[in-house]
N, C-alpha and C positions, 0 to 999 in steps of 0.2 A: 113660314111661308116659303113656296119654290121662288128661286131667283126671278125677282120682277123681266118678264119678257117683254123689254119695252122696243118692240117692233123691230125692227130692224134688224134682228137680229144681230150682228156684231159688224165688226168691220169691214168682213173682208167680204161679206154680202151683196152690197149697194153700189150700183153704177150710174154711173153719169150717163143720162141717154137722153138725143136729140130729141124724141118723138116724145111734147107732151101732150096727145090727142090720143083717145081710146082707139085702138086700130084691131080689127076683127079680121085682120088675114089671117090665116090657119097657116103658114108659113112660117112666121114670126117663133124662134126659137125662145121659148120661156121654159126658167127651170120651175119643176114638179115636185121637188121631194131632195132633200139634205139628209142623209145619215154621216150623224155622228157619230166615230167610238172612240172613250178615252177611256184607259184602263181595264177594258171589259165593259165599260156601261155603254150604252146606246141609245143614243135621242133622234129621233126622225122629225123633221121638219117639214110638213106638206104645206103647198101654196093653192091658191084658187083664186079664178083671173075672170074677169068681163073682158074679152078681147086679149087687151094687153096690161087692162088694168089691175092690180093687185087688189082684190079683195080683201082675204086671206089668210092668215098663219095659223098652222096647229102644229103642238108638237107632242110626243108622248108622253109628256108628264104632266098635260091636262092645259096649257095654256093657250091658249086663243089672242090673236091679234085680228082687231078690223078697220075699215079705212072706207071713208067716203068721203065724196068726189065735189065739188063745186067748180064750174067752168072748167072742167077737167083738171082741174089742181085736187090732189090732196087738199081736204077743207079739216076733216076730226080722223084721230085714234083711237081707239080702245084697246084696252088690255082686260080681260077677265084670265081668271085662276078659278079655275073647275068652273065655270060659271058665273060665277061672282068680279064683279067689276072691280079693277084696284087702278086703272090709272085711262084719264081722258085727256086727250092733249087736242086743243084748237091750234089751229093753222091759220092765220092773215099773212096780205099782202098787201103791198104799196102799187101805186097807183101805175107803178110801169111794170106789176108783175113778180117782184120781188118778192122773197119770201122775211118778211118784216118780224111776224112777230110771235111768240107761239105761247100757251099758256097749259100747262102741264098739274093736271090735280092729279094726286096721288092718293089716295084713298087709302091710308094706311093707319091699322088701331092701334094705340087708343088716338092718335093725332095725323089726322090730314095734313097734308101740307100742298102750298100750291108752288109752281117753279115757273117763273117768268122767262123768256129768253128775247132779248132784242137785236134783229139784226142788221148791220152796215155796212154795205160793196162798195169796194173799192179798187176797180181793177183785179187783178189777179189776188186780193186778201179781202177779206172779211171778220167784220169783229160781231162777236157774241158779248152781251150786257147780261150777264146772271144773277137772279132774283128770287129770292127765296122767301114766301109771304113779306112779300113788300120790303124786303129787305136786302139791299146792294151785298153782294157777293164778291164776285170779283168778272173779269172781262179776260177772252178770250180770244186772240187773234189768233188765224187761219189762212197760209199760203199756198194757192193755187198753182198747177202747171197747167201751161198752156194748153193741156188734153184735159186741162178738168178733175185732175188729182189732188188733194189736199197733202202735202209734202211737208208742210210742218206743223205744230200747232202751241203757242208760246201763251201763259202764264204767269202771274205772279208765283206759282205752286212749279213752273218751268217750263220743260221744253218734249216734245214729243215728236219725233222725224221718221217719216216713209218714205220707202224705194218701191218703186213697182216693177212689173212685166210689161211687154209692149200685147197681151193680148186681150181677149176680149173677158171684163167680169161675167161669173153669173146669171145678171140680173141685166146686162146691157139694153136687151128691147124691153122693157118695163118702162109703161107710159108714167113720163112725172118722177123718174128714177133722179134724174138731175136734181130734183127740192127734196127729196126723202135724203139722198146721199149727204148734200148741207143742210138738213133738219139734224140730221142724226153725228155729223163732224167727223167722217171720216171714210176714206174710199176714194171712188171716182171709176173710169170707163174701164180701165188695168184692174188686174190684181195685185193689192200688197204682196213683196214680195220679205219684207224686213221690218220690221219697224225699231228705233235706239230711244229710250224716256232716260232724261235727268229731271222725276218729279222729287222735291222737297228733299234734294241731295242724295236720293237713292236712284240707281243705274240698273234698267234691265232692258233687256230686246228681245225680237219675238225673227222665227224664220219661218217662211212655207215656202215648197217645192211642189210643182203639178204636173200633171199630166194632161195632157191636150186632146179634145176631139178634133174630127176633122176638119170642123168649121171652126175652131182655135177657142171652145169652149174651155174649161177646167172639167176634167172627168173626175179627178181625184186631187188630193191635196194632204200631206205631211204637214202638220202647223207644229213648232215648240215651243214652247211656254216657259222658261224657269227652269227645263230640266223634263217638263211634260209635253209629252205627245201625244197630238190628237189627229185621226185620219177620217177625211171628209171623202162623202161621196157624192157626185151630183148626178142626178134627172132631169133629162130634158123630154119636153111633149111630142118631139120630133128625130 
């Protein structure tokens, strides 16, 4: 099976953005279309919006992501592979708006499995409860900067730490971008510009360098990997 595309594509995608109401200004810069190329291959990523809201994802290799809205909140995901459904993720909140709780089926043969996540703010950190058919995992803390960046993220399995850019992600006017960014654990309204992981006593880091539109979008992006390079291109509607 092609790598489960579970929404959000990766990290450096999802932005922290004030605006979580569906807004139908034809103004509103939202990106269109990701080409990826690593090594010679090439994945394109198209998006499709109500307004400002993400509907959404396709990519060339047949995977679909979609998203529907409750009170303007992301409420469900889907993931299908060629058509075929392999993962549904529900969305709750608490009673001031928070994003609480999510439950994640996987639809994967010969054994599904479901993935629980619970979550608790606390000022600038938040902790993730991880659940794997009813079963404790392990727990996740998540530190914020004060623009809404996730800047580190600590485990029993260790430690994983971001730098960003002072400009604008992506995804920045995507309605609800804010709950999809801490659904998904990592980003915010910048772009990563580094990231250092000490997981389970192994050491790697990641670098991207971009290039800017005029309204301080990312036009283009150098990411490395381990030694691999991968160059991104964005689209915007405007």
């Amino acid at each position: 099976m092609k790598k489960l595309f579970l929404i959000v594509i990766a990290a450096f995608l999802f932005a922290c953005s004030n605006n979580t109401d569906n807004d139908d200004n034809t103004d509103t810069l939202l990106l269109t279309k990701l080409i990826e190329v690593n090594d010679g291959n090439e994945n394109v990523i198209e998006y499709t919006y109500n307004g400002n809201q993400l509907l959404e994802l396709t990519n060339s290799a047949g995977l679909k992501t979609t998203y529907t809205y409750s009170n303007n909140k992301p409420s469900e995901v889907k993931v299908y592979d060629e058509d075929i459904l392999v993962s549904k993720i529900i969305i709750t909140y608490n009673d001031e708006g928070e994003l609480s709780e999510t439950l994640n089926y996987r639809y994967l043969s010969p054994s599904p499995i479901t993935i629980n996540d619970i979550y608790t703010f606390n000022g600038n950190t938040y902790t993730v409860e991880n659940y794997v058919d009813d079963e404790f995992i392990r727990s996740y803390v998540y530190t914020l900067s004060d623009a809404g960046n996730i800047l580190k993220q600590e485990s029993n399995l260790g430690i994983i730490e971001y730098t960003y850019d002072e400009k604008k992600s992506p995804m920045s006017q995507i309605a609800s971008a804010d709950i999809l960014y801490l659904l998904f654990m990592q980003g915010g309204p910048n772009n990563i510009l580094s990231t250092q992981s000490n997981i389970t006593g192994n050491n790697y880091s990641t670098s991207s360098s971009f290039t800017y539109n005029d309204e301080g979008y990312p036009e283009t992006e150098t990411y490395t990997n381990s030694g691999t390079t991968t160059e991104r291109y964005y689209t915007y509607n405007n």
